[in-house]
N, C-alpha and C positions, 0 to 999 in steps of 0.2 A: 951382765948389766942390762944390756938390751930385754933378756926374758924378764927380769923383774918388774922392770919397768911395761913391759908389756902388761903382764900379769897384776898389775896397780891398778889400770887404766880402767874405768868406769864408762858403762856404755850410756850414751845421752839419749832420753826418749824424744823421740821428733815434739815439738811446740803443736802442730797441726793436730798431731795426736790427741794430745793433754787438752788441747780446747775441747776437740769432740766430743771424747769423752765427758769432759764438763757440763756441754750441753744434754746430753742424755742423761745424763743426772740428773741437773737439772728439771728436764720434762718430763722424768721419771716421778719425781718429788712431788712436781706440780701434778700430777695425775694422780697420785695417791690422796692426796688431800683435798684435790676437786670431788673425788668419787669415793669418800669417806663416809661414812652412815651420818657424823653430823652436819657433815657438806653438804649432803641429800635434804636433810630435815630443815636445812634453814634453807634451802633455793627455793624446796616446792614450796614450804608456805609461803610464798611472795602473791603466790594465786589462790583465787576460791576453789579453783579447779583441780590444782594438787594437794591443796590441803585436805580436802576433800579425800581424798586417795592413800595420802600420808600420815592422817592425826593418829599418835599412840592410842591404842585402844581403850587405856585410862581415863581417857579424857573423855567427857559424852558428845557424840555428835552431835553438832546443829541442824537443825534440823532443813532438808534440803531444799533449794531455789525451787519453788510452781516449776514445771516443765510445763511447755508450749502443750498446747490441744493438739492430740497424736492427730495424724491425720485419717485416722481411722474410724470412722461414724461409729456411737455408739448404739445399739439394737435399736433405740429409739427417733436415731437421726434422719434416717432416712423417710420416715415418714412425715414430718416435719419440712423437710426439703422437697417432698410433693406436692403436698398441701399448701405448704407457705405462697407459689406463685399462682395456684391456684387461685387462694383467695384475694392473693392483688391485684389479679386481673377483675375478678370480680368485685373488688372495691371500687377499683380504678371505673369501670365500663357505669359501676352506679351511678357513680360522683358525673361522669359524662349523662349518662343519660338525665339525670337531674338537670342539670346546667342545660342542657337543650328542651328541656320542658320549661326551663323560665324565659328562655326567647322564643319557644312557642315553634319550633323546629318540631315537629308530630313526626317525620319519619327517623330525624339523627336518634331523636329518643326513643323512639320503638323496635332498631337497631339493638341501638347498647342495653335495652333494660332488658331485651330476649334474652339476650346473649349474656348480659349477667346470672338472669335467672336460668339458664341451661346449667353454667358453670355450677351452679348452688351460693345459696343465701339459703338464713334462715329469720325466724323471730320476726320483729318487725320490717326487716329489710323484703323478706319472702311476702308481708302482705300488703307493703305498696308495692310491690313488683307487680304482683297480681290483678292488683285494685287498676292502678294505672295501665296496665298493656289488657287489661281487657275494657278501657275506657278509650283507648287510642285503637282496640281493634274493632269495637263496634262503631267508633267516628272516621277511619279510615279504609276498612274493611268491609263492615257490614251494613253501611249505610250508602246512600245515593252519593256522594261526596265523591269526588276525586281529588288524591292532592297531587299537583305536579310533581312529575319524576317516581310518581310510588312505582318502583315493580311487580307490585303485587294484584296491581288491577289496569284495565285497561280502558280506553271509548270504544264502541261499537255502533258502527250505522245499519241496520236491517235491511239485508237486500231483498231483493222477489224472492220466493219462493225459500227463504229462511223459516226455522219453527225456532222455538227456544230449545227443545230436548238438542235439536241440532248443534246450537251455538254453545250449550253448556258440555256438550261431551265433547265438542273440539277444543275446551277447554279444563276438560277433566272435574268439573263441577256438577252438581244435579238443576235441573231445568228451578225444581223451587227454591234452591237457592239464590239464582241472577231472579227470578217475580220477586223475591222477598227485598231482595236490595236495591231494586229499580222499582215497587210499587207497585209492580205488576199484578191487579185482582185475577185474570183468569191469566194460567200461563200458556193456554193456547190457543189465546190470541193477541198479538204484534201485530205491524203496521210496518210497512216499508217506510224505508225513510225514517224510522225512530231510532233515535241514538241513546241508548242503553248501555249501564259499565257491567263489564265484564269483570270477574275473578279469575286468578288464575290459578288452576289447584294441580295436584290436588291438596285436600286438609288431609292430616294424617292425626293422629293420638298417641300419646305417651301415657299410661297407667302406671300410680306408683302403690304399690299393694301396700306399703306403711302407714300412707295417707290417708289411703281411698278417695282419693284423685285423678281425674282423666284428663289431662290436659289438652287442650286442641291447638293445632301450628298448622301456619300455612308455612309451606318451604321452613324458615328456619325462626320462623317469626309467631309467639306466642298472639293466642286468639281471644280465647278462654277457656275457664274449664268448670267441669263438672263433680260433683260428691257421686260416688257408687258402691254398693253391695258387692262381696265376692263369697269365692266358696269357702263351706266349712273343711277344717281341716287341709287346710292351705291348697284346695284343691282347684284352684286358677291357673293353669300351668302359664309360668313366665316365659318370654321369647316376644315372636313379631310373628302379628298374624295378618292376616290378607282378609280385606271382603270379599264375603262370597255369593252371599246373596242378602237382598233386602225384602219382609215381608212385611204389608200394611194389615192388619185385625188377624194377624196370626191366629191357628186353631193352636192349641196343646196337646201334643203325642206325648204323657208320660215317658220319659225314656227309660224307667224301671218298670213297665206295666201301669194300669190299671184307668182308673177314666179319661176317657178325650172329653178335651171342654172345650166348645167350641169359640168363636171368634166374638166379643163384644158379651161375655160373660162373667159378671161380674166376680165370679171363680175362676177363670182365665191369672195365671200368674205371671203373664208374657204381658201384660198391657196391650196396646195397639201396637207396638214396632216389635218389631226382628230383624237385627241386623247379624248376619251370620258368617261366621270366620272359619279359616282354615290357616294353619299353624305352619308358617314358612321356617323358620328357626327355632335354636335353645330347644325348650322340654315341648315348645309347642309344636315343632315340626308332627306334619299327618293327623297331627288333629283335628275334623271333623264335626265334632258334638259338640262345640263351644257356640256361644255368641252374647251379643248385647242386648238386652233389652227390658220392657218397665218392667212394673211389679202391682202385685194388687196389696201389698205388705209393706207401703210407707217407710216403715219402722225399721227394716230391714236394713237401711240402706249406709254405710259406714260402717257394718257390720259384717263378718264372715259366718252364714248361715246357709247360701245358698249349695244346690249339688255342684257347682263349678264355675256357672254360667255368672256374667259382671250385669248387676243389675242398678238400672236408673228411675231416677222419678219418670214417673209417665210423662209431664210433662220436659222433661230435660231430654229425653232418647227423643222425642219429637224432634224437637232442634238438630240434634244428634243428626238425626237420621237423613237434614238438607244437607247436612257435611261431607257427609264420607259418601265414595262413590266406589259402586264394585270394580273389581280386580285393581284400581288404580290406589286407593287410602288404602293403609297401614295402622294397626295400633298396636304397640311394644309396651309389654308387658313385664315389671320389674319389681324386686323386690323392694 
């Protein structure tokens, strides 16, 4: 009786069990139908970004969001991005220098309009640059005038025993250039006691072989400039050349042979000046055989004819030639 009833008896699953179980079914169920192919298809499209990722091939794509500007210049950018500040500073220093030519400021404006014109302008902006800083450097430069505070010139009182060649090479100018700006008829003769303005140099030159342009600067301040002749078959060599020497009614040594012509000849192709260089830098370096000076051929001049030599109106190298002073003037030469 006892076995039988034994052998009835039904074992009970614990309750703890049966819930567990429950629940892993449960999260089993719900995991299957979270991560189901049409459960996938309706979450992602909730965004651009997965449908994007997700849309059946069926369907045609939209076509995609602009993406942002990589941040990768494109071949063209960078040159854009040099140039761009460039030319704002060079707006910017115009606009100043204007504005200080209407209240009549000579030195703010002959600052800024150098300085624009180094940066570059072109067209109209390049020939009031021009017009105006060689109208502010003949009124405050090259005329008897002083304005206060210029640094570019100075007062002088002639002590005993001063000459001018003196006082202009302690100030890196040539003697006829302080006679020409003080009025001075003969320059070797002063007077103690006479207060005479000083330059302070020296001038240097910048040649642009595109233009046929010489442009004159004292320290960093546009002067004026000049139209010139260069070589044929581009034979001006560019760089920075040094004076070297200066000669007045120059003879002419053919430098390929054949006649000398002597000085004040109206077949003399040198004019009356010789200013002559020697090639510190670029393609100019150790060159010797170059220099400046007139022409008996006018016609020439804006043109590339000559054997190498940069040639000027006879009367322009004149001027020229109160400018620049040996071993101390520079004229850079560019394309």
């Amino acid at each position: 009786m006892s076995r039988r009833r034994r052998r009835g008896r039904r074992r009970r699953i614990p309750t703890g069990l049966l819930l567990l179980v429950g629940v892993l079914g449960s999260a089993w169920w719900v995991y299957r139908v979270e991560n189901s192919p049409a459960k996938l298809d309706s979450s992602l499209l909730l965004t651009p970004q997965t449908a994007a990722i997700w849309q059946p091939e069926a369907v045609p794509k939209a076509a995609p969001t602009p993406s942002p500007i990589p941040s990768i210049a494109t071949p063209s950018a960078p040159v854009v991005e040099e140039k761009q500040p460039v030319l704002s500073r060079a707006a910017a220093l115009l606009a100043a220098g204007r504005e200080a030519l209407q209240r009549n400021d000579e030195l703010t404006a002959r600052t800024n309009l150098s300085a624009a014109l180094q940066l570059g302008v072109s067209g109209s902006d390049e020939e009031f640059l021009r017009t105006e800083l060689t109208r502010l450097g003949t009124e405050t430069v090259l005329s008897t005038r002083i304005v206060n505070s210029d640094p570019l010139v100075d007062r002088y009182v002639i002590q005993s025993g001063d000459v001018l060649a003196k006082i202009a090479a302690a100030n890196k100018v040539t003697p006829d250039l302080l006679a020409s700006v003080n009025g001075i008829v003969d320059k070797h003769r002063i007077r103690e006691g006479q207060t005479i303005k000083i330059v302070k140099g020296p001038f240097r030159a910048v040649l642009s072989k595109r233009t046929y342009t010489l442009d004159i600067y004292l320290a960093d301040t546009f002067v004026r400039n000049f139209k010139v002749g260069l070589g044929a078959d581009d034979s001006t060599p560019t760089g920075e050349w040094r004076i070297a020497t200066k000669l007045m009614n120059p003879t002419y040594y053919p430098p390929r042979g054949g006649e000398i012509i002597a000085a004040d000849d109206p077949k003399n192709p040198l004019g009356e000046r010789w200013i002559g260089l020697v090639g510190i830098s670029g393609a100019a370096v150790a060159q010797e055989r170059y220099g400046i000076h007139g022409t008996n051929e006018p016609d020439s001049i804006g043109k590339s004819v000559s054997m190498g030599c940069i040639r000027m109106h006879n009367e322009d190298v004149e001027v020229l030639y109160t400018y620049l002073v040996e071993t101390h003037s520079t004229v850079t030469v560019s394309d």
